[in-house]
Backbone as CSV, one residue per row, in Angstrom:
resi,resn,N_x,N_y,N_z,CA_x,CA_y,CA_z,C_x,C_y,C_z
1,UNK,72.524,113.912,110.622,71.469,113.542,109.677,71.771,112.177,109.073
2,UNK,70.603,111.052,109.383,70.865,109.760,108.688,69.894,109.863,108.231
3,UNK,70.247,109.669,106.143,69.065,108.745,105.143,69.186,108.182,105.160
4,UNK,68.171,107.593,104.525,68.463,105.646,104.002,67.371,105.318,102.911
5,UNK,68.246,104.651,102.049,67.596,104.666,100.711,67.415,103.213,100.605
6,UNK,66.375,102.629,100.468,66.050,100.771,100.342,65.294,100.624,98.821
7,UNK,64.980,99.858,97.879,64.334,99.747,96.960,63.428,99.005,97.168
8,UNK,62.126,98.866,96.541,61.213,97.736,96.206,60.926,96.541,95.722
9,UNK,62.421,96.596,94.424,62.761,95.464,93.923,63.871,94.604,94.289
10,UNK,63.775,93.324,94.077,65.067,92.395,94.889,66.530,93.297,93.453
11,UNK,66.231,93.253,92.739,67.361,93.764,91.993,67.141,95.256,90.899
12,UNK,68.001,96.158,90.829,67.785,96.774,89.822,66.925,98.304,89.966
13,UNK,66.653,98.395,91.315,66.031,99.709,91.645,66.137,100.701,91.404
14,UNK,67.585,100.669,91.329,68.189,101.826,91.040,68.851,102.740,92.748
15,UNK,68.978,101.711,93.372,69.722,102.681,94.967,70.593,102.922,94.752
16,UNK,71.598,102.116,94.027,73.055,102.966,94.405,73.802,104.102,93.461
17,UNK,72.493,103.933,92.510,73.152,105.434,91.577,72.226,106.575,92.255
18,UNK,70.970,105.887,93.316,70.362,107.254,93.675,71.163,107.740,94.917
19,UNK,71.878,106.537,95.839,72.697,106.740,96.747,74.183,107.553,96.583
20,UNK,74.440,107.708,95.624,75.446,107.957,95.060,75.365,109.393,94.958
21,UNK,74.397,110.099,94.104,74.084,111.491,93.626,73.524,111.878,95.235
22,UNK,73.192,111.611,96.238,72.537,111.725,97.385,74.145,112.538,98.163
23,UNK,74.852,111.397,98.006,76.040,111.637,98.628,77.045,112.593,98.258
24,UNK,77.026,112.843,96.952,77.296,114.244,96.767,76.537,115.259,96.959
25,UNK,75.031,115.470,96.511,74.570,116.338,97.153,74.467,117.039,98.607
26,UNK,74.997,115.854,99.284,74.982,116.361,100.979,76.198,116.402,101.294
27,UNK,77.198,115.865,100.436,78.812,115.878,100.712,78.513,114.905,102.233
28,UNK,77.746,113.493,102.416,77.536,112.966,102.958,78.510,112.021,102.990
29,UNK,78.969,110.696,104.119,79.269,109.812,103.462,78.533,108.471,103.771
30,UNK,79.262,107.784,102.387,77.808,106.517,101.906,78.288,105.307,102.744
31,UNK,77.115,103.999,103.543,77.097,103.335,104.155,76.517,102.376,103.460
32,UNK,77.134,101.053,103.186,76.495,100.182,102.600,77.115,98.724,103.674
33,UNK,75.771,98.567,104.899,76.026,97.593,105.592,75.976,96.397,104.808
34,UNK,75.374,95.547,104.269,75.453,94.548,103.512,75.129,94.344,102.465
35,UNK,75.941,93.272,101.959,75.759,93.193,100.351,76.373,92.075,99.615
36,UNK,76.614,91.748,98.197,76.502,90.134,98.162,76.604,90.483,96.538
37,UNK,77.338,89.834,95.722,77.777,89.397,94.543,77.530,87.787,93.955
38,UNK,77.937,87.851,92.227,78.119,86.640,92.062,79.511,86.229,91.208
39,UNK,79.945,85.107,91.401,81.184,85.119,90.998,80.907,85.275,89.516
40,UNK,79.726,84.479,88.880,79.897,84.671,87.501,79.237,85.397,87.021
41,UNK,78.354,86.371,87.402,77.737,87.297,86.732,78.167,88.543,86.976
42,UNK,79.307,88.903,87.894,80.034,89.707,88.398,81.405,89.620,88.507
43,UNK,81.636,88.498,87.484,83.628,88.318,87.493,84.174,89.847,87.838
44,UNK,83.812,90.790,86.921,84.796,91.951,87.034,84.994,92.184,88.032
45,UNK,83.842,92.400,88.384,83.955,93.162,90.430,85.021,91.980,91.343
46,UNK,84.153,91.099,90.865,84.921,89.782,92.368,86.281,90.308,91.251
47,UNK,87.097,89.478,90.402,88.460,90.005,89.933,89.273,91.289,90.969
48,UNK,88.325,91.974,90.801,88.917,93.728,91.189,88.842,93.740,92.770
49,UNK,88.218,93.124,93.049,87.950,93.150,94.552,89.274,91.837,95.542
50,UNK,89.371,91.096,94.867,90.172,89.978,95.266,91.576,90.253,95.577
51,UNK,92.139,90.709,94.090,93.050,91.129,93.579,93.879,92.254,94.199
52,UNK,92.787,92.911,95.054,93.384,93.557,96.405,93.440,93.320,97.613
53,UNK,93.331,92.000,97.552,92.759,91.218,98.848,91.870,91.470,99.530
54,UNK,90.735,91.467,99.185,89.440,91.684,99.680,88.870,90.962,99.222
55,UNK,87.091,90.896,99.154,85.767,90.919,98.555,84.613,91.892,99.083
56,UNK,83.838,92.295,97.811,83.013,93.705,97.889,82.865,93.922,96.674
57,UNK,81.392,94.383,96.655,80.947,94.810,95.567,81.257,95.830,94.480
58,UNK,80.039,96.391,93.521,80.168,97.734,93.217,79.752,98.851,93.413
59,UNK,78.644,98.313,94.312,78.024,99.068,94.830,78.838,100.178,96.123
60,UNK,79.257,99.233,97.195,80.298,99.546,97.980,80.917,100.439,97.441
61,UNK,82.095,99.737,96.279,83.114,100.701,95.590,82.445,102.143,95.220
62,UNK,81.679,102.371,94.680,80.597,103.451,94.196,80.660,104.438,95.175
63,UNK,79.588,104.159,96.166,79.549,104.738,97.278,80.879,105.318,97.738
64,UNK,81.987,104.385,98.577,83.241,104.770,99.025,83.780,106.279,97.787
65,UNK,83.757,105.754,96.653,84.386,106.829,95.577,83.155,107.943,96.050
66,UNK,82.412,108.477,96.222,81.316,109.142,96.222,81.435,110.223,97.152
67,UNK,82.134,109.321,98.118,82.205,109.748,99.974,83.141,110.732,99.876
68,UNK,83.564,111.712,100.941,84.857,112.684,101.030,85.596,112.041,101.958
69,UNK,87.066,111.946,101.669,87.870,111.375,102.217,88.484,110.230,101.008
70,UNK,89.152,109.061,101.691,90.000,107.810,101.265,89.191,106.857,101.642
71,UNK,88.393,106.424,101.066,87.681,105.151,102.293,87.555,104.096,101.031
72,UNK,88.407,102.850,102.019,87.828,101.807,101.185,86.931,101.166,101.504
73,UNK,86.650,99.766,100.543,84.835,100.030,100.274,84.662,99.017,101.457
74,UNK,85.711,98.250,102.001,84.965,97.720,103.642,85.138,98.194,104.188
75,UNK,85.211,99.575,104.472,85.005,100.088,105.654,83.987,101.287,105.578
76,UNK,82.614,101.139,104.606,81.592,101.123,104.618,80.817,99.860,103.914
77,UNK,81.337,98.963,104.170,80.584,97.208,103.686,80.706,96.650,104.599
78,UNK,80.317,95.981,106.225,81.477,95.151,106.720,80.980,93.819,106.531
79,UNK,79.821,93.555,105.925,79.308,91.866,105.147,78.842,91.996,103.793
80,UNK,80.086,90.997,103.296,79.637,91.083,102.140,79.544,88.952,101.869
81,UNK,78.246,88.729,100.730,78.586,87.635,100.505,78.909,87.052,99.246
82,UNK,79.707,86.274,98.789,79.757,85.968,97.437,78.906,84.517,96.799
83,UNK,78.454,84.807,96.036,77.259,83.419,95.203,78.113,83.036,93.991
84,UNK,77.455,81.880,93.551,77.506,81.005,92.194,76.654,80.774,91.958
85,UNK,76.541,80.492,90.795,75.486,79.640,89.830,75.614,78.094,90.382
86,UNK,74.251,77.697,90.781,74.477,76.179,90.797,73.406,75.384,90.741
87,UNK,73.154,74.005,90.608,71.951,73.643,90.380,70.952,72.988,91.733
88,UNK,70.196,73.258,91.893,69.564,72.906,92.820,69.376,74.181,93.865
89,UNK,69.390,74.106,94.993,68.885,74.871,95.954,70.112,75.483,96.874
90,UNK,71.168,74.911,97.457,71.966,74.647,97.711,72.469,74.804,99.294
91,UNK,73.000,75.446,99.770,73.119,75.398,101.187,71.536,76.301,102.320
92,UNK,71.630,77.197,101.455,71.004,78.537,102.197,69.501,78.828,101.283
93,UNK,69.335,77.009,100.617,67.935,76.925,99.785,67.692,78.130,98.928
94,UNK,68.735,78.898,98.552,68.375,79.517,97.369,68.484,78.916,95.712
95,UNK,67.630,78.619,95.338,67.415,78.038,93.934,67.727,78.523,93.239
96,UNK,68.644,77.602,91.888,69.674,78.367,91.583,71.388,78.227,91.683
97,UNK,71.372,78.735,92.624,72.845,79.403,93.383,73.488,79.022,94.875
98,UNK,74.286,79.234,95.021,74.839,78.628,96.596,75.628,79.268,96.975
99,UNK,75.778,79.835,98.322,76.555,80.447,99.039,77.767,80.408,99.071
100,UNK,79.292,81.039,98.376,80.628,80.601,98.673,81.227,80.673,99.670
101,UNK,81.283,81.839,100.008,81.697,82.774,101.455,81.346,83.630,101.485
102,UNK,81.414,84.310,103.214,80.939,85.455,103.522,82.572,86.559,103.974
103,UNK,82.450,87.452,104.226,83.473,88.667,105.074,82.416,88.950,105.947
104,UNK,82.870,88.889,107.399,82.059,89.473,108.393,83.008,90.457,109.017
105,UNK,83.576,91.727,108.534,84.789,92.478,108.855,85.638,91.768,108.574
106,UNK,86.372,91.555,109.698,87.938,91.092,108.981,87.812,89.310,109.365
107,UNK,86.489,88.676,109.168,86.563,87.287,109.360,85.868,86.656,108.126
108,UNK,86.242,85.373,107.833,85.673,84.863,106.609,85.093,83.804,106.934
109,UNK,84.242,83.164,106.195,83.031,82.268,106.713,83.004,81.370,105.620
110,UNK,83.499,80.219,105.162,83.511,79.239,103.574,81.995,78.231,103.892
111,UNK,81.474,77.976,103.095,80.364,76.857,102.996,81.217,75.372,102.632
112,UNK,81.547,74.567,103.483,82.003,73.927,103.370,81.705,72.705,102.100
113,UNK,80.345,72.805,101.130,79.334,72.355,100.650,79.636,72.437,99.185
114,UNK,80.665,74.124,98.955,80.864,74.870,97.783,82.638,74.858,97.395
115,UNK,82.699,74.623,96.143,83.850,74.331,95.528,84.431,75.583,94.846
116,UNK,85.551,75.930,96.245,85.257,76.978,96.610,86.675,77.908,95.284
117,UNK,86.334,79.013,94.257,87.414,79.077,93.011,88.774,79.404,93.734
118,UNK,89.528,78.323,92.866,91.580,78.685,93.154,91.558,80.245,92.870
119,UNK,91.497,81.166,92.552,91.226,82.679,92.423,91.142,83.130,94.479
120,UNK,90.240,82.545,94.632,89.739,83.590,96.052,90.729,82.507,96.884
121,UNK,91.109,81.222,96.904,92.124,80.698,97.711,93.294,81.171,98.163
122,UNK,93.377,81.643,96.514,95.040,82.614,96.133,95.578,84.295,96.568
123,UNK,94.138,84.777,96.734,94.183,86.490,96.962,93.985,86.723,98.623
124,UNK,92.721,85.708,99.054,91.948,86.521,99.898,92.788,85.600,101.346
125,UNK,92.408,86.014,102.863,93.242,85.876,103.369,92.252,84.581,104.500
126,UNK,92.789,83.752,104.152,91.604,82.300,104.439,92.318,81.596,105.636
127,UNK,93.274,81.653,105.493,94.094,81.112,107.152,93.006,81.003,108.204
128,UNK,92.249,81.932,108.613,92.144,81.880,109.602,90.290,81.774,109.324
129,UNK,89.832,81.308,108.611,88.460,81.267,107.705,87.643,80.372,108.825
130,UNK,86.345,80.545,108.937,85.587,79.326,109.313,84.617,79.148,108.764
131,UNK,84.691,77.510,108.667,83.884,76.458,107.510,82.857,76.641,108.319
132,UNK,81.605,76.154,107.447,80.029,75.768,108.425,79.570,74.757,107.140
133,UNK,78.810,73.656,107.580,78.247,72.913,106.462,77.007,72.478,107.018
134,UNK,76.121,73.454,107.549,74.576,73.767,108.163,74.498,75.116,107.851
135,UNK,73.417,75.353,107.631,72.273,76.737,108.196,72.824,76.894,110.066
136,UNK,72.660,75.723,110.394,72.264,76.131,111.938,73.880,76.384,112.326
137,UNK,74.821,76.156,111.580,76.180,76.480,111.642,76.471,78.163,111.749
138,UNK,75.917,78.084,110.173,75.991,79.618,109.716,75.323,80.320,110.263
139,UNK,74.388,80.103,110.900,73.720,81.029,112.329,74.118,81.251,113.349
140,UNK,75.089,80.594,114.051,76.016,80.567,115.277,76.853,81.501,115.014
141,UNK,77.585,81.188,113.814,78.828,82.215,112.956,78.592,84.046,113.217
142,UNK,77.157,83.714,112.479,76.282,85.037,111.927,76.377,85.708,113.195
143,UNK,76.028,85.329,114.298,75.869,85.721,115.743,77.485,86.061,116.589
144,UNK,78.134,85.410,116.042,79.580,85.917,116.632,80.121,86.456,115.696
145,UNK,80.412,86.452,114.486,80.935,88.131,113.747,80.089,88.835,112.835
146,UNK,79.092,88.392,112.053,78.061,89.282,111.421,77.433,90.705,112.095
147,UNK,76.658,89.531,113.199,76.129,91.022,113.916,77.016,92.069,114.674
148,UNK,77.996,91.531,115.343,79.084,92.763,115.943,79.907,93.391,114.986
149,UNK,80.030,92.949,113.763,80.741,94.140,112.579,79.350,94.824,112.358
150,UNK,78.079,94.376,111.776,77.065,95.528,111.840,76.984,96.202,112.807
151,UNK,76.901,95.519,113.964,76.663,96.990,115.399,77.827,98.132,114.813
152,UNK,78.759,97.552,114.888,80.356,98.519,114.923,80.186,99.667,113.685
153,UNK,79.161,98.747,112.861,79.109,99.993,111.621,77.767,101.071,112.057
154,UNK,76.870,100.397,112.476,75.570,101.237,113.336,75.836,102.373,113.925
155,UNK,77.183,101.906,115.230,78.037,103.112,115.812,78.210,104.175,115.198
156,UNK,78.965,103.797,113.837,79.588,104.459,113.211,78.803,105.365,112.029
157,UNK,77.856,104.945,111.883,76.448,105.867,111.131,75.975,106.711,112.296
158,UNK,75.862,106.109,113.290,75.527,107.328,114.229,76.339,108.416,114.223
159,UNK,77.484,108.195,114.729,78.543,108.751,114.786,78.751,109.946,113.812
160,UNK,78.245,109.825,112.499,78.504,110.286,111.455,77.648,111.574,111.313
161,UNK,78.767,112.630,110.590,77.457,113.931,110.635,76.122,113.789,110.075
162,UNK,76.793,113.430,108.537,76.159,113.125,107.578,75.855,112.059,107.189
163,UNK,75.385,110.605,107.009,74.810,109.769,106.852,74.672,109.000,105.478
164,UNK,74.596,108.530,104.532,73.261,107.948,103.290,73.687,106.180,103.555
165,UNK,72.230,106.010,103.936,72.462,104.211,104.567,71.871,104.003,102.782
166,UNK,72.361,102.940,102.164,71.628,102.069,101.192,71.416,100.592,101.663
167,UNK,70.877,100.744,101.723,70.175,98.964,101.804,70.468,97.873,100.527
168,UNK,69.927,96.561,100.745,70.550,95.513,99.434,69.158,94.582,99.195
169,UNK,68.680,94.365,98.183,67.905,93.353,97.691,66.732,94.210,97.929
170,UNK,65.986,93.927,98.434,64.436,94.825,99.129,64.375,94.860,100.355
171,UNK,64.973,94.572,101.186,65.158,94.625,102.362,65.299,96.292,103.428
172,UNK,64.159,96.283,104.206,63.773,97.580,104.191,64.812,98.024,105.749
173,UNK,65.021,97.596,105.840,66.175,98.139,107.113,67.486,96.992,107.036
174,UNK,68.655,97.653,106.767,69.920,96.527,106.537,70.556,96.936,107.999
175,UNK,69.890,97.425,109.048,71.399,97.241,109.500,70.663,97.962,111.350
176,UNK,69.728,97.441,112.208,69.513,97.412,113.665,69.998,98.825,114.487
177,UNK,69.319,99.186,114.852,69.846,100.568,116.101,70.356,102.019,115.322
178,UNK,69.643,102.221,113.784,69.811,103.244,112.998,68.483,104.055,112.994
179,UNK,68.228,104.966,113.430,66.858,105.934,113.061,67.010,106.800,112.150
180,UNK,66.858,106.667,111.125,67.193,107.695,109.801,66.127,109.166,110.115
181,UNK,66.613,110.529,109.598,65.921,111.171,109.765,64.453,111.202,108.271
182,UNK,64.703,110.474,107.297,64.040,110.509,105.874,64.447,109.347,105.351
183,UNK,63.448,108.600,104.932,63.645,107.276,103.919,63.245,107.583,102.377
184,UNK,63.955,107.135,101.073,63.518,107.615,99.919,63.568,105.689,99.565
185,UNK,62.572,105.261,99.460,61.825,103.720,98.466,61.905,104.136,97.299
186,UNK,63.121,103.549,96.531,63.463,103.818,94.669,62.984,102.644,94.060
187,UNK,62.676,103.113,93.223,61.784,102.205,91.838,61.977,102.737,90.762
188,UNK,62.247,101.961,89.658,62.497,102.654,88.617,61.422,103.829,88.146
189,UNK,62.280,104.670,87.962,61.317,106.344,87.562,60.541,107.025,88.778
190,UNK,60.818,106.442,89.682,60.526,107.542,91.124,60.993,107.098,92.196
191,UNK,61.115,108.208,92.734,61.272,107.922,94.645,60.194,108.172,95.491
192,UNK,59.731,106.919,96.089,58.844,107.749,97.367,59.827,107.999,98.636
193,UNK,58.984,109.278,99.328,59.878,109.701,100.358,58.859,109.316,101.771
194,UNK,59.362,108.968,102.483,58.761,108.847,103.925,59.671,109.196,105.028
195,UNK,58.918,109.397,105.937,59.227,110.336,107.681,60.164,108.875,107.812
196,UNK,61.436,109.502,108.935,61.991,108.166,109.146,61.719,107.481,110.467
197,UNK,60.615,108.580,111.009,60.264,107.560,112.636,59.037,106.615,112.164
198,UNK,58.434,107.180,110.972,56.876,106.256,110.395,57.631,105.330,109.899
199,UNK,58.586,104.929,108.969,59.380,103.894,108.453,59.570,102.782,109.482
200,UNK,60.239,103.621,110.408,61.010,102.270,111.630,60.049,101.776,111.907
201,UNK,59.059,102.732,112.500,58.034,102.243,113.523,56.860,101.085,112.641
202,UNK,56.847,101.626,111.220,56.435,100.524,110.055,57.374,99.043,110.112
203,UNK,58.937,99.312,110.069,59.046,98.333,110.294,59.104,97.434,111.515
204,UNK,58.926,97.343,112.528,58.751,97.366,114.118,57.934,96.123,113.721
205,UNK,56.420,96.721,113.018,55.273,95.962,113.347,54.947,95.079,112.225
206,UNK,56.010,95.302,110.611,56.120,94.256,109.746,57.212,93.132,110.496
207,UNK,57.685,93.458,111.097,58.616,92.016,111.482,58.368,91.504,112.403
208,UNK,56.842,91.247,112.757,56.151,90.048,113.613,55.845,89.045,112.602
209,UNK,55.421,89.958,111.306,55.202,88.812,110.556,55.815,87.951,109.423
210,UNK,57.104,88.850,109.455,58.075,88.492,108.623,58.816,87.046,108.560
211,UNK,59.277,86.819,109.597,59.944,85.703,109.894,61.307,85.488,110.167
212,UNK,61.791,84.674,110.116,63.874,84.608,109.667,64.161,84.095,108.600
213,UNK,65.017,84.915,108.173,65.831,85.007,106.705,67.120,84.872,106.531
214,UNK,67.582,83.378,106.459,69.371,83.765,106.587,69.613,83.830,108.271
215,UNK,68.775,83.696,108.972,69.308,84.050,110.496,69.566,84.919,111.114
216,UNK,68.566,86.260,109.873,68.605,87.501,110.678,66.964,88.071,109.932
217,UNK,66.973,88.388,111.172,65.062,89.183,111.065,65.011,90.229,110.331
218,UNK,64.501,90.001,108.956,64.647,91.107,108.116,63.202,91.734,107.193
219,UNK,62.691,92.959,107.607,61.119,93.312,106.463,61.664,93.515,105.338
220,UNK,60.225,92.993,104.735,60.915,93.250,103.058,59.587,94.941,103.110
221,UNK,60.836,95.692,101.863,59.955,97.136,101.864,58.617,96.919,101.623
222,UNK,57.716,95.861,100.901,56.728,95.806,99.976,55.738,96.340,101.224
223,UNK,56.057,94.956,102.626,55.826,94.836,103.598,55.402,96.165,104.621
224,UNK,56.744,96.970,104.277,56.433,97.789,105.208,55.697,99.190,104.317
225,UNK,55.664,99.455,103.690,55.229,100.734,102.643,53.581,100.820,102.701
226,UNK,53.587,99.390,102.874,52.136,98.577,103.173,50.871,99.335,104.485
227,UNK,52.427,99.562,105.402,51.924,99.976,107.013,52.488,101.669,107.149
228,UNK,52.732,102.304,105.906,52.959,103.617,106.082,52.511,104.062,104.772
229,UNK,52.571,105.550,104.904,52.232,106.568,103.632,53.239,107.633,103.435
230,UNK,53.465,107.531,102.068,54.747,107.992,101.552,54.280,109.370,102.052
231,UNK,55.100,110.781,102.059,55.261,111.909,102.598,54.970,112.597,100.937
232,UNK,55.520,112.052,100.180,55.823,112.755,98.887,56.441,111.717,97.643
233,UNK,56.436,111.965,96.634,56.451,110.969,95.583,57.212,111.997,94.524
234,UNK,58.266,111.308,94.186,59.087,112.519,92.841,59.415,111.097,91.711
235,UNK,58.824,111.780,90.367,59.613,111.065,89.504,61.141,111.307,89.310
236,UNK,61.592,110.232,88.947,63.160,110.220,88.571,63.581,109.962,87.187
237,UNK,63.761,110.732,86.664,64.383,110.882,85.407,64.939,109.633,84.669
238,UNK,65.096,109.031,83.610,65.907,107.835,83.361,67.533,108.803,83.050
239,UNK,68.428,108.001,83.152,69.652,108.300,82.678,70.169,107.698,81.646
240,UNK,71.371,107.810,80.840,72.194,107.266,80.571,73.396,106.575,81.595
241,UNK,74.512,105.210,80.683,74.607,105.114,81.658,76.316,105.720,82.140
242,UNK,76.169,106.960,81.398,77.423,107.753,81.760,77.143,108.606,82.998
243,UNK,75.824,109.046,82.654,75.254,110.067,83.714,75.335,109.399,85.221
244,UNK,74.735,108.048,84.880,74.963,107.402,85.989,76.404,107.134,86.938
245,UNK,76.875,106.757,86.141,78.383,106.865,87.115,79.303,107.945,87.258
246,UNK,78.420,109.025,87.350,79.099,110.300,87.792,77.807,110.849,88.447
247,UNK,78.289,111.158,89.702,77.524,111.214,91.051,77.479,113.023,91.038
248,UNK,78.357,113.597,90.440,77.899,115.048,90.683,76.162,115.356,89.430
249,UNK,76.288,114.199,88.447,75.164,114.499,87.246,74.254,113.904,87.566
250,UNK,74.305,112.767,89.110,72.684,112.431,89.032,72.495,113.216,90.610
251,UNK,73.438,113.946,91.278,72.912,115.362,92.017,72.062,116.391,91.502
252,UNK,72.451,116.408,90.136,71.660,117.431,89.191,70.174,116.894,88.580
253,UNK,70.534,115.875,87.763,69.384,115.402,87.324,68.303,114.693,88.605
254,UNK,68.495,114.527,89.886,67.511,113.835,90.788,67.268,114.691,92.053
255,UNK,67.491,116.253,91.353,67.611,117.314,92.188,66.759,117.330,93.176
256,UNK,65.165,117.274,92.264,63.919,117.301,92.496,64.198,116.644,93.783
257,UNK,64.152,115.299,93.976,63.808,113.971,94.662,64.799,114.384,96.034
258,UNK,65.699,114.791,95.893,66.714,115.196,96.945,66.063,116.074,97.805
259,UNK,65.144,117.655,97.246,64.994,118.287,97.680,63.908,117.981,98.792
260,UNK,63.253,116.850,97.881,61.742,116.697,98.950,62.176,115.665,100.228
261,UNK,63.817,114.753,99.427,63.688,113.899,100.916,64.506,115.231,101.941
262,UNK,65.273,116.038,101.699,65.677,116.797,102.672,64.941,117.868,103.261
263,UNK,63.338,118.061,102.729,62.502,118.618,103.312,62.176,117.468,104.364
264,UNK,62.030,116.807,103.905,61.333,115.629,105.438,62.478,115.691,106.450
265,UNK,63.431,115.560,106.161,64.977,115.817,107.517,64.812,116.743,107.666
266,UNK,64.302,117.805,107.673,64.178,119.310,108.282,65.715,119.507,107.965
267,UNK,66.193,119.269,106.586,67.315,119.595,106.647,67.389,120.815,105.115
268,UNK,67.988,121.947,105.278,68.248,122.707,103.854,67.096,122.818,103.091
C-alpha cells in the first residue's frame, strides 16, 4: 500500500503533521523524496542537521522519528536543498533567495554564485562536491545524481509494505514511477481524498502543460485537482502545537480523514 499526501499550498498545508499521524496510524513508513530549507529562517534545523554531518530538514526528521525502525532522515530524503535570503533573483531566478547547495544522496552540488556559510564548509563532507554556475549546469548535475537517488528511492517505496509518500511545496507528484493506492490534498482544516490511478492519470495530462521547473517536469496540485474529483472531503481539526508533534495524537484527532483515505486503498 502506497499514500501520498501533497498540499495545495507552496507552504504551510499542513503535510507533514498529517503525514506523520498517517504513519502511525498504518505503522507505515514515511518517504519524503524531496525537500529544501533555509539557512536563515531555519538555523535550528540546518544547525542540527550539519552538526551530524548531513543536511535535511524537519520535515524528513519528523517522518524518520514517526517510521518503525532506526532510520535516518536521508534515507527517506535523498534531495534535499538549502536557500538564503538574498537580493535579487539569483541563480535558479527565485526572487528573494538563492540556491546554496543541494545533497543528491551521498553527492553535493555548491552554486558556485553563493557565499557559501564557514558552518556547512566545516561539518558537511564537500571534498568531493560539484560546483555549477548555470541553470544549464545544474541540469546536467540534476540528471546524473538527482534523478538516480530518486529512482533508488521510487524502488524503495515500491518495495515497501507500507508506504506514506509526502510531497514538498505544491507539487503534486515528488518523485516518477510511484502509483499510490489513495492521495489525501491537505489544506488547512481539511483533506480531500482522491483514487490514486485518477490522481496520476490527472497528473499525466497536467504536465503537457506545465512546463520545466528547476529541470525537472513537475504539476502543481492546483493543476491537477483541476482534472479530477475528490472521492471524499474530511475536515481536519486545528491542533495545538503539542498535539502536533506527537504523531500517535494527530492519529487520533485526524482519525476521521485516515479512515476515508484508507477506504479508497481498499485498505482496513
Amino acid at each position: 500500500m502506497t499514500l501520498l499526501v501533497v498540499g495545495s499550498d507552496r507552504v504551510d498545508a499542513g503535510k507533514t503533521t498529517f503525514s506523520t499521524g498517517l504513519v502511525a496510524r498504518t505503522t507505515a513508513v514515511g518517504f519524503k523524496p524531496r525537500a529544501g530549507n533555509d539557512y536563515w529562517y531555519h538555523h535550528d534545523d540546518y544547525r542540527s542537521a550539519i552538526e551530524q554531518g548531513g543536511i535535511y530538514g524537519k520535515d524528513a526528521r519528523r517522518l524518520a522519528k514517526a517510521s518503525p525502525g532506526s532510520l535516518d532522515p536521508a534515507d527517506i530524503n535523498p534531495v534535499h536543498r538549502l536557500w538564503r535570503p538574498a537580493d535579487g533573483s539569483g541563480l535558479l531566478g527565485q526572487e528573494g533567495r538563492e540556491f546554496l547547495l543541494d545533497r543528491a544522496g551521498e553527492q553535493y552540488i555548491l552554486n558556485a554564485q553563493a557565499d557559501l556559510p564557514d558552518s556547512a564548509r566545516e561539518h558537511l563532507p564537500l571534498s568531493d562536491a560539484v560546483v555549477v554556475d548555470s541553470v544549464g549546469q545544474l541540469n546536467q548535475v540534476m540528471e546524473r545524481a538527482h534523478v538516480p537517488a530518486l529512482t533508488a528511492l521510487g524502488q524503495s517505496i515500491e518495495a515497501t509494505d507500507r508506504a506514506v509518500v509526502e510531497s514538498y511545496s505544491d507539487v503534486a507528484r515528488p518523485v516518477q514511477g510511484i502509483d499510490p493506492d489513495a492521495v489525501a490534498v491537505v489544506d488547512p482544516g481539511r483533506a480531500r481524498i482522491f483514487d490514486g490511478s485518477r490522481f496520476i492519470k490527472a497528473c499525466s495530462v497536467a504536465s503537457g502543460a506545465e512546463g520545466s521547473f528547476h529541470g525537472q517536469l513537475e504539476e502543481r496540485v492546483s493543476s491537477v485537482i483541476d482534472l479530477a474529483d475528490p472521492v471524499d472531503t474530511v475536515t481536519l481539526p486545528p491542533l495545538t502545537s503539542e498535539q502536533r508533534h506527537d504523531s500517535d495524537t494527530v492519529a487520533t484527532e485526524y482519525g476521521d480523514a485516515y479512515d476515508a483515505l484508507l477506504a479508497v486503498a481498499d485498505e482496513w
